[in-house]
Jmol script that loads the backbone (N, CA, C; Angstrom):
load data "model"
ATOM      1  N   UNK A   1      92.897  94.741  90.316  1.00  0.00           N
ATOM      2  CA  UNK A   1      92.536  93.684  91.245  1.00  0.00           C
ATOM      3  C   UNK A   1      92.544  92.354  90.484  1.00  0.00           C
ATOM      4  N   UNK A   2      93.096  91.262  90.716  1.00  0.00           N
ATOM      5  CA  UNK A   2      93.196  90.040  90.551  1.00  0.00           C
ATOM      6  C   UNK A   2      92.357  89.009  91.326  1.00  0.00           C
ATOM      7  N   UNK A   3      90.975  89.518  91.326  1.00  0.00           N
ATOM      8  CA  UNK A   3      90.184  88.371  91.742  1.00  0.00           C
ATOM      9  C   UNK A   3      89.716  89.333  93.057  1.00  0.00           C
ATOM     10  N   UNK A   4      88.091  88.239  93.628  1.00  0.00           N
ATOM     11  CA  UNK A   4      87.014  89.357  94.334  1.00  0.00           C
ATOM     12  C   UNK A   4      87.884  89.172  95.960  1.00  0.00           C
ATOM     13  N   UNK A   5      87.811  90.161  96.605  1.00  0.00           N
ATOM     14  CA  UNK A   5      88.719  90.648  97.802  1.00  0.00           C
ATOM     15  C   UNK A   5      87.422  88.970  98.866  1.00  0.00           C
ATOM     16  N   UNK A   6      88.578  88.329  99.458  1.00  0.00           N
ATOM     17  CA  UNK A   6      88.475  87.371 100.343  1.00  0.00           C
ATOM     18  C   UNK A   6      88.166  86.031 100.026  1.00  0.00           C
ATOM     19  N   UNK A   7      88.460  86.065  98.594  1.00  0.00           N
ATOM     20  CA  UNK A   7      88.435  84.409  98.172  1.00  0.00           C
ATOM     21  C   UNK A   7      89.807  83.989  98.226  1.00  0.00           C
ATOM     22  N   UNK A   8      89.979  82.765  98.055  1.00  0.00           N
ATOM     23  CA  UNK A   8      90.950  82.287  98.795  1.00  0.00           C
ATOM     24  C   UNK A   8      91.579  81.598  97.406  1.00  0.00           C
ATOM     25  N   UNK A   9      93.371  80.889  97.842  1.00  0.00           N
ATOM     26  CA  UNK A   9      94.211  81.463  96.444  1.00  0.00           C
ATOM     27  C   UNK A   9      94.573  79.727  96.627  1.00  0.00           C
ATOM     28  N   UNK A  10      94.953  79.170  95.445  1.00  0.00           N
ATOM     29  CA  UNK A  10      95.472  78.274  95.335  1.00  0.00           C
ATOM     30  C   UNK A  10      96.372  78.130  94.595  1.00  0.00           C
ATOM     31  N   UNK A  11      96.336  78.952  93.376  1.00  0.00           N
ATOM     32  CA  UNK A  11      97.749  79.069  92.629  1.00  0.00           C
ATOM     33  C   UNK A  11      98.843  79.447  92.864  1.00  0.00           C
ATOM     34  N   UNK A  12      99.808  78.756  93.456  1.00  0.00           N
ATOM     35  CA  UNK A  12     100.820  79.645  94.141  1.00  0.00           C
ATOM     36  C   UNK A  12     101.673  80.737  93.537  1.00  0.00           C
ATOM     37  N   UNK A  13     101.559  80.722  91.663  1.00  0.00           N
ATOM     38  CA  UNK A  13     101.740  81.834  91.066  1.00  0.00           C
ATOM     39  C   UNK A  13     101.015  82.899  91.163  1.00  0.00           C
ATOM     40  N   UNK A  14      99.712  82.773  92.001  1.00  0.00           N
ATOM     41  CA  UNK A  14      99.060  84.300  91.882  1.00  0.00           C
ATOM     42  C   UNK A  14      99.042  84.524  93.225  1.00  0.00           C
ATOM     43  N   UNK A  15     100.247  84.910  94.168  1.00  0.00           N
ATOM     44  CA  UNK A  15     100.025  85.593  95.726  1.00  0.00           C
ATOM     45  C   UNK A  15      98.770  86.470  95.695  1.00  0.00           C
ATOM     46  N   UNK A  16      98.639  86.668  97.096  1.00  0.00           N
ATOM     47  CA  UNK A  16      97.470  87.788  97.062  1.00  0.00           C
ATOM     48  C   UNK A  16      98.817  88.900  96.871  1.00  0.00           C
ATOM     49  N   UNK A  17      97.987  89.873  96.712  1.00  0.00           N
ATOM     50  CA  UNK A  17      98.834  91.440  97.076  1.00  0.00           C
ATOM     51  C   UNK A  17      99.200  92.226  98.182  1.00  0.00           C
ATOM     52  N   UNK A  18      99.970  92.124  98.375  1.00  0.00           N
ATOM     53  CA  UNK A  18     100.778  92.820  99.722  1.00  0.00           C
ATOM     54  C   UNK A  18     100.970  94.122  99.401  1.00  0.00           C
ATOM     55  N   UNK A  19     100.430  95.201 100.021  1.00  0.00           N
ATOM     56  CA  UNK A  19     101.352  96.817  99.767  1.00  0.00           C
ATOM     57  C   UNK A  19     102.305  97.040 100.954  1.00  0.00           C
ATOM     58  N   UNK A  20     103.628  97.305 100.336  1.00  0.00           N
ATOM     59  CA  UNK A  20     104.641  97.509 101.005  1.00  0.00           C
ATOM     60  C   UNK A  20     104.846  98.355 102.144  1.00  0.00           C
ATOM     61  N   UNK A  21     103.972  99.535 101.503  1.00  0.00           N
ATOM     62  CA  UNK A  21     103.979 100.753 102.631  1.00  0.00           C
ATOM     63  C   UNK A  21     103.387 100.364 103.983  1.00  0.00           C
ATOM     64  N   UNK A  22     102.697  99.170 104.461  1.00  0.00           N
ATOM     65  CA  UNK A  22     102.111  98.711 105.113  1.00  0.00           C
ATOM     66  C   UNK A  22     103.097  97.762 106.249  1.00  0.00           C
ATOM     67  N   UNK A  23     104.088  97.351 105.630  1.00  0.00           N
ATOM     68  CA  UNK A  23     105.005  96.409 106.321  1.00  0.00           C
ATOM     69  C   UNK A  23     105.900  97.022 106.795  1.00  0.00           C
ATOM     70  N   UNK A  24     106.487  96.988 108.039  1.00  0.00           N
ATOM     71  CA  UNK A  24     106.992  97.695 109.113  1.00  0.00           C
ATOM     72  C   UNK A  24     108.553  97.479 108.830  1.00  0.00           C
ATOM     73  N   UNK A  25     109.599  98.312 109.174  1.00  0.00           N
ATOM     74  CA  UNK A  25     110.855  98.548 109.330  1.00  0.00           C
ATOM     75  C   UNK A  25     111.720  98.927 107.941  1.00  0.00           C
ATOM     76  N   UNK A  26     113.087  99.300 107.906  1.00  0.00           N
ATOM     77  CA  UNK A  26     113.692  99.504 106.616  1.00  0.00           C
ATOM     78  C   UNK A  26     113.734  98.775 105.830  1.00  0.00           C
ATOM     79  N   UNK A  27     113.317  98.950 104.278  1.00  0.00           N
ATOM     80  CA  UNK A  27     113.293  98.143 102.459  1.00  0.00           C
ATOM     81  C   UNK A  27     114.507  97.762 102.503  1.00  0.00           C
ATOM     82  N   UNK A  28     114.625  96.445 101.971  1.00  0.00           N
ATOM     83  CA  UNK A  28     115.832  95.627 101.691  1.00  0.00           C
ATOM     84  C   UNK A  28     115.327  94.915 100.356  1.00  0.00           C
ATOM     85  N   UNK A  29     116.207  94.457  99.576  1.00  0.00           N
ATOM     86  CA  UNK A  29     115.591  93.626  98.643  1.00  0.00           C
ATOM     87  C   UNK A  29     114.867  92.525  98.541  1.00  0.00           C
ATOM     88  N   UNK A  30     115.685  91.673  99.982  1.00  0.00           N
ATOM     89  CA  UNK A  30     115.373  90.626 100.262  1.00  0.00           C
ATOM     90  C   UNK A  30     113.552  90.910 100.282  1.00  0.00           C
ATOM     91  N   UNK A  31     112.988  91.890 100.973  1.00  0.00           N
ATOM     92  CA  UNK A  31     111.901  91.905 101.376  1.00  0.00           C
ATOM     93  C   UNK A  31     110.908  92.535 100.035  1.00  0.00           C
ATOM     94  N   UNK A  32     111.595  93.000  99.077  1.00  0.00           N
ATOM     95  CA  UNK A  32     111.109  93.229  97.653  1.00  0.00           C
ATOM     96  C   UNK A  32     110.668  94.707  97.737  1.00  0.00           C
ATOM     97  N   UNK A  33     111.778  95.413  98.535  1.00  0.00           N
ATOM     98  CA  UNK A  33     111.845  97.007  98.784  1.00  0.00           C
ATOM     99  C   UNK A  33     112.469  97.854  99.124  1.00  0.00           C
ATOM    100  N   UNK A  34     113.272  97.678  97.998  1.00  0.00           N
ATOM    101  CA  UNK A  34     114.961  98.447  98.031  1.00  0.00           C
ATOM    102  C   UNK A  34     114.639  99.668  98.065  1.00  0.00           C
ATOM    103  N   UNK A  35     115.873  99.954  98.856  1.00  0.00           N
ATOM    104  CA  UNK A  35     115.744 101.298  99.219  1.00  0.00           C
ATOM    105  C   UNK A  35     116.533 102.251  98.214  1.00  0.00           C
ATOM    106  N   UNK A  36     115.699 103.593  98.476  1.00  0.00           N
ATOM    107  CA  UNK A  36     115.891 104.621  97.765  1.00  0.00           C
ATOM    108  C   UNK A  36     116.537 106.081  98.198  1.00  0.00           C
ATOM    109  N   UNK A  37     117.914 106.216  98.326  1.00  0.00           N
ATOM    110  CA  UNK A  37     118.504 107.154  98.885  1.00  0.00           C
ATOM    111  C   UNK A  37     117.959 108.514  97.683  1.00  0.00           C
ATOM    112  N   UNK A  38     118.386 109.574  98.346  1.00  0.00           N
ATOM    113  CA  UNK A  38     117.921 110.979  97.617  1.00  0.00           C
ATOM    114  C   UNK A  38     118.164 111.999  98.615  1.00  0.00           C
ATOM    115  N   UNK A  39     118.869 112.780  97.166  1.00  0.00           N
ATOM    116  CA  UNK A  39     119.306 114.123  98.151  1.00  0.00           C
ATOM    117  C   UNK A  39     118.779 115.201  97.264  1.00  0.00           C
ATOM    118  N   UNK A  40     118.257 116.539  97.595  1.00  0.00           N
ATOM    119  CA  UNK A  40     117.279 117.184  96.877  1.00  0.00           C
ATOM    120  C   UNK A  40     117.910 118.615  97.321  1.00  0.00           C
ATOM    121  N   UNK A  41     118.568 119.545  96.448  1.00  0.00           N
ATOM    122  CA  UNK A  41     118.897 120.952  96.716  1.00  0.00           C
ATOM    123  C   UNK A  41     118.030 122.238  96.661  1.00  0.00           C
ATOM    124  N   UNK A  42     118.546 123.306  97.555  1.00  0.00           N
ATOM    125  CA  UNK A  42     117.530 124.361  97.843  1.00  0.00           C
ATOM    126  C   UNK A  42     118.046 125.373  96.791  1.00  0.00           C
ATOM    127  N   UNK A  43     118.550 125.745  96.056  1.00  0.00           N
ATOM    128  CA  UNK A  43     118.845 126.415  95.405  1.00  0.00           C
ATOM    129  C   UNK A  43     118.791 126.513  93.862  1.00  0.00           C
ATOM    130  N   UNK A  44     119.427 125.646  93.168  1.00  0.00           N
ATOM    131  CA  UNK A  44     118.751 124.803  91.471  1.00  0.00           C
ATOM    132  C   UNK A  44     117.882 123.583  91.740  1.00  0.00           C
ATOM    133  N   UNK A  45     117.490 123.018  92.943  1.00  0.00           N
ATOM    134  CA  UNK A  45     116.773 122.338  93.168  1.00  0.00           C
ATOM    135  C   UNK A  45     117.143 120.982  92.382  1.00  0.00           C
ATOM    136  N   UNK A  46     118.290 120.515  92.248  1.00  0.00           N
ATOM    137  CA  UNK A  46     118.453 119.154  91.680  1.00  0.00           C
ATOM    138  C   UNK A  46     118.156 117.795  92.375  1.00  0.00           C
ATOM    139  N   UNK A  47     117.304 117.269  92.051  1.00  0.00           N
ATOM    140  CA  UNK A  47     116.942 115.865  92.883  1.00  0.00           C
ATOM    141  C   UNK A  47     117.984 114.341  92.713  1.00  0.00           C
ATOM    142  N   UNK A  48     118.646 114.081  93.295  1.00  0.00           N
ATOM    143  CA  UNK A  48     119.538 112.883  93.244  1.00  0.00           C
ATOM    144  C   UNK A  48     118.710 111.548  93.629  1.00  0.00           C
ATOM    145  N   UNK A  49     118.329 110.525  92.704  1.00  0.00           N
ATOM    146  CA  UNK A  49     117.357 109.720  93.597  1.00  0.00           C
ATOM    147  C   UNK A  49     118.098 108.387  93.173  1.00  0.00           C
ATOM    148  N   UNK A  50     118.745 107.319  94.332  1.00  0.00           N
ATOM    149  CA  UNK A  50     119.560 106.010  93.566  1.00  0.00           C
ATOM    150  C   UNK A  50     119.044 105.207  94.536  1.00  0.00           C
ATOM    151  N   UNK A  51     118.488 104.264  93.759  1.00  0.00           N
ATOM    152  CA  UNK A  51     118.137 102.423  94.339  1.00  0.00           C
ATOM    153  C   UNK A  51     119.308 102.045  95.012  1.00  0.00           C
ATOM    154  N   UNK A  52     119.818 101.773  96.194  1.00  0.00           N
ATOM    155  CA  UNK A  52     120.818 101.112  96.910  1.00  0.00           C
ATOM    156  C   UNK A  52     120.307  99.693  97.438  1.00  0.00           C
ATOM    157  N   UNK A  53     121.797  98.831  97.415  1.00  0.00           N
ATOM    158  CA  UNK A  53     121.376  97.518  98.269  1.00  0.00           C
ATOM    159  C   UNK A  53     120.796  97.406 100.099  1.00  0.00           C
ATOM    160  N   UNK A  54     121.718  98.774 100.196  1.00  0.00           N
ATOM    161  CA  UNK A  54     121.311  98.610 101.705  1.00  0.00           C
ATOM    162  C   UNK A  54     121.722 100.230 102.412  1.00  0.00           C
ATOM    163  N   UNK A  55     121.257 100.182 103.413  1.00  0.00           N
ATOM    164  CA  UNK A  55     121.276 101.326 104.153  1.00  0.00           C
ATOM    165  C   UNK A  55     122.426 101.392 104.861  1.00  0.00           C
ATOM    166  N   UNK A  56     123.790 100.880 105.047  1.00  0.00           N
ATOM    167  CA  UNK A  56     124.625 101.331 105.892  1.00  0.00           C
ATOM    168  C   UNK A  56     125.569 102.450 105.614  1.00  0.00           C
ATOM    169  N   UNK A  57     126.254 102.809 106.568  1.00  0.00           N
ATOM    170  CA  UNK A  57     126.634 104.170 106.661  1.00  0.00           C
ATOM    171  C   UNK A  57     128.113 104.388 105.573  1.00  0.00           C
ATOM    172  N   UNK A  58     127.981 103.315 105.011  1.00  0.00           N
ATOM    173  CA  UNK A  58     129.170 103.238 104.005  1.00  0.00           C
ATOM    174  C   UNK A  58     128.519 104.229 102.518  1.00  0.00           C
ATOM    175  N   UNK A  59     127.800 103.221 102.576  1.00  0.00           N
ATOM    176  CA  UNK A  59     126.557 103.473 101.369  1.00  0.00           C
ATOM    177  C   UNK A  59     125.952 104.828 101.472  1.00  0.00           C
ATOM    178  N   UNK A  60     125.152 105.432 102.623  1.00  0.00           N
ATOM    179  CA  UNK A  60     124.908 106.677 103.100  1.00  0.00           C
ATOM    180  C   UNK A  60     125.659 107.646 102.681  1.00  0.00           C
ATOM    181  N   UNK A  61     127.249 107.555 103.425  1.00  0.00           N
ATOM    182  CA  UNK A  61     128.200 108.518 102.954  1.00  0.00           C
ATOM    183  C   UNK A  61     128.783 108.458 101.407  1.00  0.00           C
ATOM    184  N   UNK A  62     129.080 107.231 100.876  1.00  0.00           N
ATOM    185  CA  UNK A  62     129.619 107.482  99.533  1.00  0.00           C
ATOM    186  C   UNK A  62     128.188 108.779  98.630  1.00  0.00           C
ATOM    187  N   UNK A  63     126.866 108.267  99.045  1.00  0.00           N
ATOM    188  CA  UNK A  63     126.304 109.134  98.387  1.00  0.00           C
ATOM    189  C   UNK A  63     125.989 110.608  98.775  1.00  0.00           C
ATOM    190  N   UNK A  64     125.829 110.482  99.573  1.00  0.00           N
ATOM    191  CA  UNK A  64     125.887 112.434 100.414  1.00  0.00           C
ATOM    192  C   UNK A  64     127.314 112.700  99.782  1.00  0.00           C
ATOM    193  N   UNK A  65     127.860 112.316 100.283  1.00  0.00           N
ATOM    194  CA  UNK A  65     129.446 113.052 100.054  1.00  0.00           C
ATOM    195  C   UNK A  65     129.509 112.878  98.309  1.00  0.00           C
ATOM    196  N   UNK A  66     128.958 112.426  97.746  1.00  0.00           N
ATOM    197  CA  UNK A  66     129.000 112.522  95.765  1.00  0.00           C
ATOM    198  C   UNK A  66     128.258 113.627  95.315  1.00  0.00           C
ATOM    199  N   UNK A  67     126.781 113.643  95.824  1.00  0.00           N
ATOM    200  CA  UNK A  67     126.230 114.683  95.664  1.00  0.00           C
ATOM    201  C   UNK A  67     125.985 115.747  96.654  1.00  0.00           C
ATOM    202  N   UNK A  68     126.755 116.233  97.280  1.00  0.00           N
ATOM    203  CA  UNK A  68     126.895 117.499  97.821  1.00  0.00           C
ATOM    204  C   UNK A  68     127.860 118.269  98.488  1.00  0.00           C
ATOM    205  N   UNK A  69     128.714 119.120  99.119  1.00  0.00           N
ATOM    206  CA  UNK A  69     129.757 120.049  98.650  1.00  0.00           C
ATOM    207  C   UNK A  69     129.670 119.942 100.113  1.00  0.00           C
ATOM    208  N   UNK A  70     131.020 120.050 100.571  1.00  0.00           N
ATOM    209  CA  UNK A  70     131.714 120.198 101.917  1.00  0.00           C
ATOM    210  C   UNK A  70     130.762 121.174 102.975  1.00  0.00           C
ATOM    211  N   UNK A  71     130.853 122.637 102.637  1.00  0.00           N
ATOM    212  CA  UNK A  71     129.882 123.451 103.357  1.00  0.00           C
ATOM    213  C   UNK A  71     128.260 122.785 103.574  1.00  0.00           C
ATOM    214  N   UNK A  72     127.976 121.940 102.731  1.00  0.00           N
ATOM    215  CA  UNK A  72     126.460 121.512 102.669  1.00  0.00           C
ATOM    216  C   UNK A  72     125.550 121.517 104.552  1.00  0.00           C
ATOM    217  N   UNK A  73     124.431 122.003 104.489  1.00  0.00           N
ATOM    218  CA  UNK A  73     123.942 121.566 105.867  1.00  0.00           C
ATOM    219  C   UNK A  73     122.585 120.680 105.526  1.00  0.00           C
ATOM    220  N   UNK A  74     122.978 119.614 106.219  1.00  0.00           N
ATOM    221  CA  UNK A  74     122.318 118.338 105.914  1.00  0.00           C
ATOM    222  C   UNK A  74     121.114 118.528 107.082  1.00  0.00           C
ATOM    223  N   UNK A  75     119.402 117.936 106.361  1.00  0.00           N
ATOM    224  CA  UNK A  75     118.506 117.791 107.120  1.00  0.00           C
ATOM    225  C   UNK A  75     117.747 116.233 107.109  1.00  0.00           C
ATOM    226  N   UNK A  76     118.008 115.326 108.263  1.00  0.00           N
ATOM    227  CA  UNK A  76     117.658 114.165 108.104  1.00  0.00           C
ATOM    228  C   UNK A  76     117.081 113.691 109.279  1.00  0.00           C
ATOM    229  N   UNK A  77     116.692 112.142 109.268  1.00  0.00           N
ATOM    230  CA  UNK A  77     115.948 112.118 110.448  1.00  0.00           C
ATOM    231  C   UNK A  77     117.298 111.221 111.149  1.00  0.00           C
ATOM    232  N   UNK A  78     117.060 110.524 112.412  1.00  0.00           N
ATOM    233  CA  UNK A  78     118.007 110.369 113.728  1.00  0.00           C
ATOM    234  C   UNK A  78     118.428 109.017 113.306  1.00  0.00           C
ATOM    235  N   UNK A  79     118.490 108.563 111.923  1.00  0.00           N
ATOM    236  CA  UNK A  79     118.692 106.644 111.369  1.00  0.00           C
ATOM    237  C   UNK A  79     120.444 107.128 111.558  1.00  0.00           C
ATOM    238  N   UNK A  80     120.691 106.048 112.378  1.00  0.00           N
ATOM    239  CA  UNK A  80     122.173 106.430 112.987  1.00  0.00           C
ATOM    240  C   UNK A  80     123.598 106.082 111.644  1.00  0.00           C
ATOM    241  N   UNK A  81     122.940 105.436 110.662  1.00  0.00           N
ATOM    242  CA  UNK A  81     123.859 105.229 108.927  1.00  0.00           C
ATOM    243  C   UNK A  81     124.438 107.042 108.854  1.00  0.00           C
ATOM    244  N   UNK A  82     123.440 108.095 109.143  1.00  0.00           N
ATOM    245  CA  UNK A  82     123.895 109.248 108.907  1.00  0.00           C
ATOM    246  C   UNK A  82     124.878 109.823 109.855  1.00  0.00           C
ATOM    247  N   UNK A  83     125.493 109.606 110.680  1.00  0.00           N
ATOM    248  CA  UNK A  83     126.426 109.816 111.873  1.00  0.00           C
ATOM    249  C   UNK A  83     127.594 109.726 111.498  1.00  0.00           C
ATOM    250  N   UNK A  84     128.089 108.945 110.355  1.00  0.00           N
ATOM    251  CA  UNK A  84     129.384 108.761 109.984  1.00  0.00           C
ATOM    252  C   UNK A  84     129.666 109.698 108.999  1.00  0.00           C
ATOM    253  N   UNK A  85     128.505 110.785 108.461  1.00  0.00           N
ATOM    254  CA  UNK A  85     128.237 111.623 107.313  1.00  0.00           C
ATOM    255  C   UNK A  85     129.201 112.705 107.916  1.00  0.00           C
ATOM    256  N   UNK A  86     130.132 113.465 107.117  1.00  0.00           N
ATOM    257  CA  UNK A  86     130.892 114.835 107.511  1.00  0.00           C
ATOM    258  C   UNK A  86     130.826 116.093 107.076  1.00  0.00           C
ATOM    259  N   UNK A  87     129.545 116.327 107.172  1.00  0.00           N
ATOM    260  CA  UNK A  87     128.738 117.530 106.767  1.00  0.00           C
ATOM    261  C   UNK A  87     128.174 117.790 108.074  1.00  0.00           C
ATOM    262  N   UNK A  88     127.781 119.354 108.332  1.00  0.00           N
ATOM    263  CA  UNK A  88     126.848 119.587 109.730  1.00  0.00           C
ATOM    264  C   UNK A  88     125.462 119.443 109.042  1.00  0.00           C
ATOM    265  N   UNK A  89     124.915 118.887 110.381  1.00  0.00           N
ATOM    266  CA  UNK A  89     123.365 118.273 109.891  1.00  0.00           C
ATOM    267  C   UNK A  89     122.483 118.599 111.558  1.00  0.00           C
ATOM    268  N   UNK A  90     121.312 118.792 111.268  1.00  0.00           N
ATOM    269  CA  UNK A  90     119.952 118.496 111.815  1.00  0.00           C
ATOM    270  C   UNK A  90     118.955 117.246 111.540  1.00  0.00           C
ATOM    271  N   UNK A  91     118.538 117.059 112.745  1.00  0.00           N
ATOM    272  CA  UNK A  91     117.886 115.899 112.574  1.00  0.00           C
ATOM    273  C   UNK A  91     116.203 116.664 112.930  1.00  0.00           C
ATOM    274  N   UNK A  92     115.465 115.204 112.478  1.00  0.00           N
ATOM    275  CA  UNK A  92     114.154 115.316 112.832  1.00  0.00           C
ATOM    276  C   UNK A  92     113.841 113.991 114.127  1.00  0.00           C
ATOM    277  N   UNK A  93     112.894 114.078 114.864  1.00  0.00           N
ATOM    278  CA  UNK A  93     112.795 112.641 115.437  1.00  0.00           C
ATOM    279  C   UNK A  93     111.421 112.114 115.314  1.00  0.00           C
ATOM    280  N   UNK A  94     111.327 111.201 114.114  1.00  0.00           N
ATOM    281  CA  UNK A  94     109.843 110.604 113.820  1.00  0.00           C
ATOM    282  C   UNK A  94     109.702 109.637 115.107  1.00  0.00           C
ATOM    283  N   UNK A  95     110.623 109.090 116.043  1.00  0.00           N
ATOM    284  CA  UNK A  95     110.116 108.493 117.281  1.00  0.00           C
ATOM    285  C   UNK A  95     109.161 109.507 118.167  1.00  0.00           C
ATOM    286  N   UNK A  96     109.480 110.752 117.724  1.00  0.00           N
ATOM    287  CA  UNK A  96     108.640 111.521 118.843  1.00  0.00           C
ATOM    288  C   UNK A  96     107.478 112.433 118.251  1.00  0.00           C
ATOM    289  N   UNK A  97     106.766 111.496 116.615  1.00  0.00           N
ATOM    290  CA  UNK A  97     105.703 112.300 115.652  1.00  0.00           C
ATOM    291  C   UNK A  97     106.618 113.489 115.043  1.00  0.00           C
ATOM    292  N   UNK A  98     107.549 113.605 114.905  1.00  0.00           N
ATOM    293  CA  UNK A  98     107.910 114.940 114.460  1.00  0.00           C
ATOM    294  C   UNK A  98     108.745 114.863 113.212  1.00  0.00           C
ATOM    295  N   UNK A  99     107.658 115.371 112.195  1.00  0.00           N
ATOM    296  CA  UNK A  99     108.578 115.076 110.576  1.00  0.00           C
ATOM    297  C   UNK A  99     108.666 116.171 110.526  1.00  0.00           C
ATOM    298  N   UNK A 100     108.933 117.426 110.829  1.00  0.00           N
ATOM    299  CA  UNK A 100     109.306 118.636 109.536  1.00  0.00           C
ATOM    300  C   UNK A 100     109.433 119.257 111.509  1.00  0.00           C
ATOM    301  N   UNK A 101     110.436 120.589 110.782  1.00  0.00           N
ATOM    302  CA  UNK A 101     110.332 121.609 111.885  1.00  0.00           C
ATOM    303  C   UNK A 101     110.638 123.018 111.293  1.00  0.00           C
ATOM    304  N   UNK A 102     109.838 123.781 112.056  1.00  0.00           N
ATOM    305  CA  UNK A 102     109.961 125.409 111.170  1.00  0.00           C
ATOM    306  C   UNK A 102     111.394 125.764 111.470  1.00  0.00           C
ATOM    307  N   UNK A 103     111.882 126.612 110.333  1.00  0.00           N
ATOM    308  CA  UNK A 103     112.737 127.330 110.372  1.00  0.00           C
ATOM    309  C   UNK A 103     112.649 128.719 111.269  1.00  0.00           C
TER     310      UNK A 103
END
end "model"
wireframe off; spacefill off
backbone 0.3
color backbone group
């Protein structure tokens, strides 16, 4: 902590603190929260994790399609960047509360 919570700032070098997880929609840099693609296997379990500039479906596919093999079945949520992906996939829909679904 950088000083007692609700005093007020005048140095414009010391912002208050913002936590990111708190600020609404997809990390961009611009917003100081680049995003982090990752693809994670069920079998040797290798985790692929790369800082990208941006989320479009260019970017999406160069990396799915680097790290993972034609047959692959992809599990993601409904962010439409993955649509141009040419692997068969399942989605999740966090618009409707729903992160995980049983097998």
């Amino acid at each position: 902590m950088r000083g007692k919570k609700g005093v007020e700032r005048f140095d414009p070098s010391d912002p208050p603190r913002r936590r990111a997880t708190k600020r609404r929609g997809r990390g961009t840099f611009a917003n100081d929260r680049p995003p982090v693609l990752g693809t994670i296997g069920r079998e040797r379990k290798p985790v692929r994790l790369r800082v990208v500039s941006d989320t479009t479906s260019a970017t999406v596919c160069a990396h799915v399609h680097q790290f993972t093999q034609e047959e692959t079945h992809l599990y993601t949520d409904e962010y439409d960047s993955y649509n141009a992906v040419q692997r068969s996939r399942s989605t999740v829909a966090h618009g409707h509360k729903e992160w995980a679904r049983g097998c």
